[in-house]
N, C-alpha and C positions, 0 to 999 in steps of 0.2 A: 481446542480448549477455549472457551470462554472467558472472554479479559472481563471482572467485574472493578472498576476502580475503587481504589481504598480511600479518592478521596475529590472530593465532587464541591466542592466550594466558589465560588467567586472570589476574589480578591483585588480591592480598593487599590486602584493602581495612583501613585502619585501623578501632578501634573508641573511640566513648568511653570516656570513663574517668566508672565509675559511682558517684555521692555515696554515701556509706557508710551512708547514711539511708533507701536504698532497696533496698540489697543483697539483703536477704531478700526483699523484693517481687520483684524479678526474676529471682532464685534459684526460687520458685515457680512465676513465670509460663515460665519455660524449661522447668521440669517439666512441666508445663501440655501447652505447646505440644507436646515430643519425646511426651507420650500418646497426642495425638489423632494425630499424623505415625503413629507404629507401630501405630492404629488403622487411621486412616485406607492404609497398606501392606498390613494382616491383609485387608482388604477389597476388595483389587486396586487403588488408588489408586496413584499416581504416589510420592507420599512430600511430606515438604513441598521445598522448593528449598534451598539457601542463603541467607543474606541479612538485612539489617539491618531495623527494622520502629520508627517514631519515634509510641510512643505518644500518644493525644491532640491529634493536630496535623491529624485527617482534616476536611476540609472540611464544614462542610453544603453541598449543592446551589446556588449563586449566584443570583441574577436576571438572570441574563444571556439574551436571546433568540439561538435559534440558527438557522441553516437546518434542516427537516425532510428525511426521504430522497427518493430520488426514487420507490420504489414508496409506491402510498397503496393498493393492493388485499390486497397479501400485507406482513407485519410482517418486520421482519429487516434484517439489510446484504447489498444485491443487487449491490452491486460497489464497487469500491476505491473509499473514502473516502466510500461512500455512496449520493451523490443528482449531478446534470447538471453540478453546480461544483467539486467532490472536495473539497468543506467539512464535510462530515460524518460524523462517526464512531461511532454506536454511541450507545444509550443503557442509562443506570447503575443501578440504582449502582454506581461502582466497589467491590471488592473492597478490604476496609478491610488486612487480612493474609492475603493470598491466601496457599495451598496450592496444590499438584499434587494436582488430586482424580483427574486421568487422562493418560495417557499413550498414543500409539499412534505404531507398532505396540509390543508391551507385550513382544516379546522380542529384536528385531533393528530398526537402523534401515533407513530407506527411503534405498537406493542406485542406480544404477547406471553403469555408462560410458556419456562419452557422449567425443566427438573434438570438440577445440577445431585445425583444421587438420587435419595428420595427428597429431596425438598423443592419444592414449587418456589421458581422466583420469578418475577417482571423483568422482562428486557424491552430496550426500547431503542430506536435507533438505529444508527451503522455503527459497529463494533470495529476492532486491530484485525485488519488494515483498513480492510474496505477502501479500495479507491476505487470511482467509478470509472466503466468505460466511455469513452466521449468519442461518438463515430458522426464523421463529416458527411452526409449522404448528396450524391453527383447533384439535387435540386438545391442545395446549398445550406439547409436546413440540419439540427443539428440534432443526435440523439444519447441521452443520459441514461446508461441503462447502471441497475445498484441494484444487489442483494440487500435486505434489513430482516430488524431482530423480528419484525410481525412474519417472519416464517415467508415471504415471497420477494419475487424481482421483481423489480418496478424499471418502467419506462416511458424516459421524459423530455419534451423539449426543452433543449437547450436556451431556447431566449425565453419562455414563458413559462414554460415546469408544467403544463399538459400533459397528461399521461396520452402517450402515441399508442399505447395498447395497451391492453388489461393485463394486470400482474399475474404472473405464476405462481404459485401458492408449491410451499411446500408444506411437511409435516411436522415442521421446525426452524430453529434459526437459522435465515439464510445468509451465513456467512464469510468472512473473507472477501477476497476479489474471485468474479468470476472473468471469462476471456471470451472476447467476442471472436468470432473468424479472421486471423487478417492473411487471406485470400480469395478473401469477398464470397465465400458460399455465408448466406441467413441463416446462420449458426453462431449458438452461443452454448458455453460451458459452463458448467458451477457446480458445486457440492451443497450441503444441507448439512443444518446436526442431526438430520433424522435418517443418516447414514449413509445415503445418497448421493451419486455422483450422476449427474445429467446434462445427457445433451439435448436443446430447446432449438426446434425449426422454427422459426420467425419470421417465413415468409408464406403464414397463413394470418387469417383474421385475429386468431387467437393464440399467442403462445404453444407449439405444440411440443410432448418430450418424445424422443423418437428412441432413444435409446437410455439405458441409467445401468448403477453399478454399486453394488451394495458392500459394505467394508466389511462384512462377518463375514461373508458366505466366499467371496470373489478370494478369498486365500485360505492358505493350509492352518496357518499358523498367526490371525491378528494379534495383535501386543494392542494395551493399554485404552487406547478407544477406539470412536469407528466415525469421527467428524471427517470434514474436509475442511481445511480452512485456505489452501491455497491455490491460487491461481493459476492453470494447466499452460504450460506452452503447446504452441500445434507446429511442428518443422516436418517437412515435407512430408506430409501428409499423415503423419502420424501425434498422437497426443502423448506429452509426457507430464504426467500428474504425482504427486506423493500423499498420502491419506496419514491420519492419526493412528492407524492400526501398522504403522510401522515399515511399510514397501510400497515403492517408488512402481507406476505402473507406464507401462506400454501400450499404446493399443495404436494398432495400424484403421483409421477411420473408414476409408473407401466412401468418399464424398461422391456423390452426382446426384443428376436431378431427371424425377419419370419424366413422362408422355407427357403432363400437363404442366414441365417445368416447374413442380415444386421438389423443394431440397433433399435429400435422402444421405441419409449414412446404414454402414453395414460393420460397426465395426467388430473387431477381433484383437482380445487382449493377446499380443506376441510375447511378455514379458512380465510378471510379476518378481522384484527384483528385492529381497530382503535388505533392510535399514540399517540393520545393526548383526553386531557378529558376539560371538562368545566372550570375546578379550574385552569389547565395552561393555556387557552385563557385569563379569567379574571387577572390573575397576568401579564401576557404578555401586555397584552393591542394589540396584533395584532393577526394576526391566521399563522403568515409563523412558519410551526409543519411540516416540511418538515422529508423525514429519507435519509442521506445523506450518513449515514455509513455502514458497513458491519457488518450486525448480528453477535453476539456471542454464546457459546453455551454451557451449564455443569447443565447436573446431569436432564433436561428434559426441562430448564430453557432458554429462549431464551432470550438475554440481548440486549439493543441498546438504543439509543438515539435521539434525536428529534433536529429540528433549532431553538426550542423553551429551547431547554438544560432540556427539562424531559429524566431524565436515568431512564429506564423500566427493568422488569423484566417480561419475558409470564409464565405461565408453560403450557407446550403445551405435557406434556408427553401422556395425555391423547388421541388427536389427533393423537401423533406417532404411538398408537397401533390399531388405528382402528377407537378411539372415536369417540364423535361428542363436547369436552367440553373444556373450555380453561380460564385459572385463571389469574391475576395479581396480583404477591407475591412479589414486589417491585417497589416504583416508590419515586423518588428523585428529585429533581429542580435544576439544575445548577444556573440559572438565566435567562443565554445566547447561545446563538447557537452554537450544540454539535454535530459538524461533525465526531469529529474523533472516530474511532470506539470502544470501550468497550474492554478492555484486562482482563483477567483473571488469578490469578496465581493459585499456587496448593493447595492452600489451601483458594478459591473462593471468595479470595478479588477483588476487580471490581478497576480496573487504568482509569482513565477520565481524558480527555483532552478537556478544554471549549472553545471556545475564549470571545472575550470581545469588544463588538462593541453596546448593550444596553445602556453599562454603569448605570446599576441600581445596588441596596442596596444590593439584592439579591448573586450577583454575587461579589460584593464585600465585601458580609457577607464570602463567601465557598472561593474564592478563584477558579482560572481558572484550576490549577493541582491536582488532587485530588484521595484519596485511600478511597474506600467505604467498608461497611461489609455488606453484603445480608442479613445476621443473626442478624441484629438488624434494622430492617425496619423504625424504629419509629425514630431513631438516629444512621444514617448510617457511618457518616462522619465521618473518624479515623484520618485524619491530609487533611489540604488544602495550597498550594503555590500560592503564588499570584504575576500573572503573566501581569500587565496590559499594558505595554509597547506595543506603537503603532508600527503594523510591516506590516499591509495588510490590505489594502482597507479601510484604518481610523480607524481598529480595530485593539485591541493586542491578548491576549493569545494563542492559539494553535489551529490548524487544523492536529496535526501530529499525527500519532495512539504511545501510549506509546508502549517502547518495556522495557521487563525483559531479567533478568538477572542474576543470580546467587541470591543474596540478595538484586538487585541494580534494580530501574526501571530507565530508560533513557527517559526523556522527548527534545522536541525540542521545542520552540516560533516563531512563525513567527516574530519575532522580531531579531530572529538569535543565542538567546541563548540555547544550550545545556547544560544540568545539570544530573546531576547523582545525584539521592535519592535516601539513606536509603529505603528498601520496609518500615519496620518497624516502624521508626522513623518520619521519611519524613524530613529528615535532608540532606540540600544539601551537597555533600561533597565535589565536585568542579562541575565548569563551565567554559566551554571555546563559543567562538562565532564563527555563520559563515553571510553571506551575508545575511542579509534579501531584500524580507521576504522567510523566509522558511518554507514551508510546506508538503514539504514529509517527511515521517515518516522515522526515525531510523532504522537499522534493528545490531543484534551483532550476529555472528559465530565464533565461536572457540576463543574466545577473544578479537574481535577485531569488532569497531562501525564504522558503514558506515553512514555518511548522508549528502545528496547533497543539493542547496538551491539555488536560483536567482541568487547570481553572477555567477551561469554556473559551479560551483567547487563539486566534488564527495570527501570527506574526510575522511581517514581513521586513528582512532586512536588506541593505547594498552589500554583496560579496562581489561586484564588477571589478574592487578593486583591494584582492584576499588579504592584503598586508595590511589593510588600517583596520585599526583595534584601540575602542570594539568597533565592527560594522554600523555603519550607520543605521537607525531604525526608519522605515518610510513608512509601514504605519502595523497597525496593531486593533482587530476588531476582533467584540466579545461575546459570546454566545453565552446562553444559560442554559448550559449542558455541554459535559465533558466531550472533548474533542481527540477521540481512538484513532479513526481515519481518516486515511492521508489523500491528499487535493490533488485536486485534477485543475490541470492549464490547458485554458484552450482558445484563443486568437481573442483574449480580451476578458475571457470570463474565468471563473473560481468554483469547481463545483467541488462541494463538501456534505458530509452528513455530522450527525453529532450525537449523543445518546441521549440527549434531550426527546428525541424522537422524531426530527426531522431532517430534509433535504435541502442545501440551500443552492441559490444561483445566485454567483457575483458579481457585478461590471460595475464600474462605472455608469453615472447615470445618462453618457451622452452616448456609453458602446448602445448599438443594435439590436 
């Protein structure tokens, strides 16, 4: 589905008021800064952004242990939020005052039509989630590869925004996050709104698709639409995907490469696995069981959720090794429609993010924020926040994926509140706000939270240290254009898109 924001504004951020003891100090350093910005412009950089920047306040590094990604062959973020659990995001250091060191496309944004029904609208930009993938390649060089709303995938260097090969084009908006290979075969994944799900060789001159998969035809029975919006995991050797037409899919890939060492897949769908069941159409009262989010993954268990807000559990280990059989060892009700995708900590408690646009009993029995336990199927629910405040499309709660953190889950509202919970507890221990409505999802490295939202503002705060409240803010840049998906960290840099219609790249003006 298509996030179109309700509310696309800029807004006048106040500023301190600065001690008279330092005036000349930051008199200089604004100098400072407007040199390198109109340097950094004479050199085809982006310009710096807007935005406020809280000297002295950056974190060192915490000792906090995190999960790693899920590729361990090629370096990089190979698909939204990471690695099997979507707990992972990128590694730092963060960008102490980042800049626009690039921009693309560098003279028009990335548009086109696409028909939501019969009416023709403009899209433009990276839409909910969209976070790009960031792969380290062995010559040290780095590469950006993003779906946008002009219907193709783009790919770009990481320090100068150069497109490293010409876009794929599809037939429509190319959305969500797509997944690069992380066991290093030159393959990448992704869906389309133009029904399509494909796999792209990438180690010819030009983008090639070698394989696709279409949401009408590839099942008996599709429900509601036929997009992809999220990002496929690949575990041993097999893809596990969820489409808007309601079934979680299987395909065992069978990767290798000919005679002349270029890439090849042969695959074969082992599994189309229905979404939803009878008992959540009857409690729904409708049939939109769409899967909007990107699968989850631990211990053989393939987790995700529905627009009907059924949180599922597959076990599909059976499948992995060869089977032909496949179980359902969890399934929960949210109430409401349950885009955001299922996070995982280490010890396989399930983070849920609902929203709230029903408005039934249900949903306001649980609650829109929620911490589940797999191991007790019959009474999952270990604490719920309730979250109903209106913030998008007439509806409140979340569309944003939970991220962790040390002892801390970090949730966002489309309504603009950000809250830090106790894993534990589910005890808020503060909240600060950003524009609504916001919907991309959170991401924290090295102790520090990033999360952008519709005023067009990317914010960063110190969570190194979860008990002071509010967190510190280290700084805060503004875009003119609402800001749906979620950043990517990578040894220095910030890469984001925005529905204004562009790609940015972030460092520091002295990073590389």
């Amino acid at each position: 589905m298509v996030r179109v924001p309700a509310l696309l504004r800029a807004i006048l951020r106040s500023r301190r008021v600065l001690v008279a003891s330092i005036v000349a100090a930051v008199i200089l350093l604004i100098v400072v800064a407007a040199a390198g910005a109109f340097a950094l412009l004479n050199r085809g950089g982006g310009g710096a952004p807007t935005g406020t920047t809280t000297a002295n306040a950056f974190p060192s590094p915490p000792a906090i242990s995190t999960p790693g990604p899920v590729n361990t062959v090629v370096a990089g973020i190979t698909t939204f939020r990471g690695n099997l659990t979507r707990s992972w995001y990128g590694e730092g250091p963060v960008p102490h005052d980042p800049v626009i060191r690039w921009r693309q496309p560098a003279d028009h944004p990335m548009c086109s039509v696409s028909f939501v029904g019969t009416i023709a609208k403009k899209w433009c930009g990276t839409g909910w989630t969209g976070q790009p993938n960031v792969i380290q390649n062995p010559d040290g060089t780095v590469e950006v590869r993003q779906g946008a709303y002009d219907g193709a995938y783009h790919f770009y260097d990481g320090t100068s925004g150069t497109e490293v090969r010409p876009p794929l084009m599809t037939r429509d908006l190319a959305k969500g996050s797509a997944t690069s290979d992380p066991d290093g075969y030159p393959l990448y994944y992704g869906g389309s709104r133009d029904n399509t799900f494909r796999i792209m060789a990438l180690d010819r001159p030009i983008p090639v698709v070698l394989w696709s998969l279409n949401a009408d035809v590839s099942v008996p029975n599709p429900t509601w639409n036929n997009d992809w919006d999220g990002a496929a995991l690949v575990v041993d050797g097999y893809l596990l995907e969820g489409s808007e037409n309601g079934y979680l899919y299987v395909v065992r890939l069978n990767r290798s490469y000919d005679a002349e060492h270029r890439v090849q897949v042969d695959p074969k769908v082992v599994a189309t696995i229905q979404g939803w069941d009878d008992q959540e159409l009857k409690d729904l009262g409708d049939s939109q069981v769409s899967i909007e989010n990107s699968v989850a993954f631990l211990d053989g268990v393939v987790y995700f959720a529905n627009s009907g807000g059924l949180v599922q559990g597959w076990d599909v280990s059976n499948l992995l090794k060869g089977g032909t059989t496949y179980k359902q060892v969890f399934r929960f009700w949210t109430g409401d429609d349950t885009d955001a995708s299922v996070t995982i900590d280490d010890q396989g408690m399930l983070y849920v993010a609902s929203e709230y646009q029903r408005f039934n009993a249900r949903a306001g029995q649980v609650g829109q924020l929620m911490k589940l336990d797999p191991t007790k199927p019959d009474d999952p629910l270990v604490w719920g926040i309730h979250a109903p405040e209106i913030g998008f499309e007439g509806a409140g709660g979340s569309w944003s994926t939970p991220a962790l953190y040390g002892n801390e889950v970090y949730f966002t509202t489309a309504a603009g509140r950000v809250l830090e919970v106790d894993r534990g507890t589910g005890k808020i221990g503060w909240e600060v706000h950003v524009s609504p409505p916001s919907i991309g999802s959170p991401v924290v490295v090295d102790g520090v939270l990033l999360q952008g939202d519709c005023g067009g503002d990317l914010t960063a705060w110190d969570v190194s240290r979860p008990t002071v409240n509010p967190p510190p803010l280290l700084w805060r840049r503004h875009f003119n254009g609402c800001i749906e998906s979620t950043p990517a960290v990578w040894h220095g840099w910030i890469y984001i898109g925005t529905r204004q219609g562009y790609m940015y790249g972030l460092a520091d003006t002295s990073a590389p």
